[in-house]
C-alpha positions as CSV (number, residue, x, y, z in Angstrom):
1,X,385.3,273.4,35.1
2,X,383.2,276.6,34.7
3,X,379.7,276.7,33.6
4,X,380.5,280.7,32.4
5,X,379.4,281.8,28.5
6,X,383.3,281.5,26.7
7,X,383.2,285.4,26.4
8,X,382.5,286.4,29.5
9,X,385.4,284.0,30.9
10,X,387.4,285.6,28.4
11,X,386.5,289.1,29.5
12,X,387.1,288.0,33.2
13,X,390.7,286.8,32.3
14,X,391.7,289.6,30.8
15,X,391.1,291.9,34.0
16,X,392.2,288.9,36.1
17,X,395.6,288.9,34.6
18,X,395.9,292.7,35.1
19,X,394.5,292.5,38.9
20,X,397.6,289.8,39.1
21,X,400.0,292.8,38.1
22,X,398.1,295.6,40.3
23,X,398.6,293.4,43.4
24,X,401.8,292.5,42.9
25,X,402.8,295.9,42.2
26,X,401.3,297.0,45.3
27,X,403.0,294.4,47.3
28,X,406.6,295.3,45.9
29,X,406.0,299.0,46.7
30,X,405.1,297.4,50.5
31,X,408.2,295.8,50.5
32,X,410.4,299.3,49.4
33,X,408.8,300.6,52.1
34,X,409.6,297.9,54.6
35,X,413.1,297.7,53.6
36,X,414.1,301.4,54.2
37,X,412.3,301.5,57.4
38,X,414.3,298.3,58.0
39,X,417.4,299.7,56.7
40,X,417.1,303.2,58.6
41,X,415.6,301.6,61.8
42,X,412.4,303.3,61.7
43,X,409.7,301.5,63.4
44,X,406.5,303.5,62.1
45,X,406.3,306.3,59.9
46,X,409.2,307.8,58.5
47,X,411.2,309.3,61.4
48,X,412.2,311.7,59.3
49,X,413.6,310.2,56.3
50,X,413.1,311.7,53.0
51,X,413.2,308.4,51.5
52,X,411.1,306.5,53.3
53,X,408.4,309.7,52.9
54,X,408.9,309.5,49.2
55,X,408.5,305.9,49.3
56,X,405.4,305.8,51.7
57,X,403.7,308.5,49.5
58,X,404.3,306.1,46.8
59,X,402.6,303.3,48.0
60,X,399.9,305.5,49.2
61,X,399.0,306.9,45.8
62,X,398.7,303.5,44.7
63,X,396.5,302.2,47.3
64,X,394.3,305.2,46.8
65,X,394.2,304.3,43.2
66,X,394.2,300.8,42.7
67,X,390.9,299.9,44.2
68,X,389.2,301.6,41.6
69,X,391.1,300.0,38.6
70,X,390.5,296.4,40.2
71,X,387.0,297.4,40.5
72,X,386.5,298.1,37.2
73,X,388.6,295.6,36.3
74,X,385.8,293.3,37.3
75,X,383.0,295.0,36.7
76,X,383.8,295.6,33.3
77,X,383.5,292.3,31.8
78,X,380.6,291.8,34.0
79,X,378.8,293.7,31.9
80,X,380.1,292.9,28.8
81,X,382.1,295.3,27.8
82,X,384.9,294.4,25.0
83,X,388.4,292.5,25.8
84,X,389.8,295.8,24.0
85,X,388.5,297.8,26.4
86,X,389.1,295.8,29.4
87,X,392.9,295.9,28.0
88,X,392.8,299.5,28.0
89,X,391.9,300.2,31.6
90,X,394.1,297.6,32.6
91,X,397.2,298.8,30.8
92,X,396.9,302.6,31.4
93,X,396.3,302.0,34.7
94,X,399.9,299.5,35.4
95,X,401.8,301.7,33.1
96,X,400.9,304.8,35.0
97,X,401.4,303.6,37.9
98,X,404.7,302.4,36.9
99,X,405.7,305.8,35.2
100,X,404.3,307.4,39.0
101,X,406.5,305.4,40.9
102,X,409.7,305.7,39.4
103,X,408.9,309.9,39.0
104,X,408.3,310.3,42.4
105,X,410.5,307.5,43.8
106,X,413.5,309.7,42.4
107,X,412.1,313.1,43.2
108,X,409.5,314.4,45.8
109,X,409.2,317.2,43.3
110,X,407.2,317.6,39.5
111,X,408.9,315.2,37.1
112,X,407.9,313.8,34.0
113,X,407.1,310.3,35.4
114,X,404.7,311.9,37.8
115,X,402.7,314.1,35.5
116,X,402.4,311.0,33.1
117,X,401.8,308.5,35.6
118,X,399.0,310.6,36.7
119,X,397.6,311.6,33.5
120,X,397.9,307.8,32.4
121,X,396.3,306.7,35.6
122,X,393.6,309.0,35.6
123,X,392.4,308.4,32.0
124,X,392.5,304.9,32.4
125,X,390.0,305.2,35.1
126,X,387.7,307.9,33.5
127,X,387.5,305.5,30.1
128,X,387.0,302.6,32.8
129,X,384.4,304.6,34.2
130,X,382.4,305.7,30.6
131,X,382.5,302.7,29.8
132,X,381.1,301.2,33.1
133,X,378.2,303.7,32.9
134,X,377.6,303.0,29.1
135,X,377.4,299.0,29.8
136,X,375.2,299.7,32.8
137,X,372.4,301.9,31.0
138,X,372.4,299.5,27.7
């Protein structure tokens, strides 16, 4: 059992559950990678397969992304700020990244799911970060 005041267990939940999804996405984007490399014989890199480019470059947006969403994922309810908000950062941020991967996954050029995976991803983290800031100088 935890000793933790019922709303900030609550608040920790929420941005647990959505840390579940972030690292779960991240490990099935891993695993596209390892099965094209595996399927083309490519032992690092992507020897020169468009595929495995586009696929690499997807799982390297999301790593350079997701640290900061499970960050404030954390930090958030740390500090108290609302379940609603918590829900917010943690949503934007999985269905952009979602929305990012399937774009680029089909195109290494502009495409919708890019452009709103990105602009879904990115506000996500800026109203993560407000609202990080705002808790933090209350």
């Amino acid at each position: 059992m935890t000793s933790l005041d019922p709303a900030l267990l609550a608040a920790l939940k929420i941005g647990a559950l959505y840390a579940v999804v972030i690292v779960l996405m991240g490990v099935s984007l891993t695993y596209l990678v390892i099965n094209q490399r595996r399927t083309k014989r490519i032992g690092i890199g992507d020897g020169g397969d468009k595929t495995a480019a586009r696929l690499i470059r997807v799982h390297g947006n999301f790593c350079e992304n997701a640290p900061f969403a499970l960050a404030l994922l954390i930090l958030l309810p740390l500090l108290g700020a609302a379940g609603w908000t918590i829900h917010a950062v943690g949503a934007l941020f999985v269905v952009g990244r979602i929305a990012h991967a399937v774009g680029l996954s089909g195109s290494a050029g502009t495409s919708l799911g890019r452009l709103l995976g990105m602009v879904l991803t990115h506000t996500a983290l800026i109203i993560g970060a407000v609202a990080l800031l705002l808790a933090a100088i209350r």
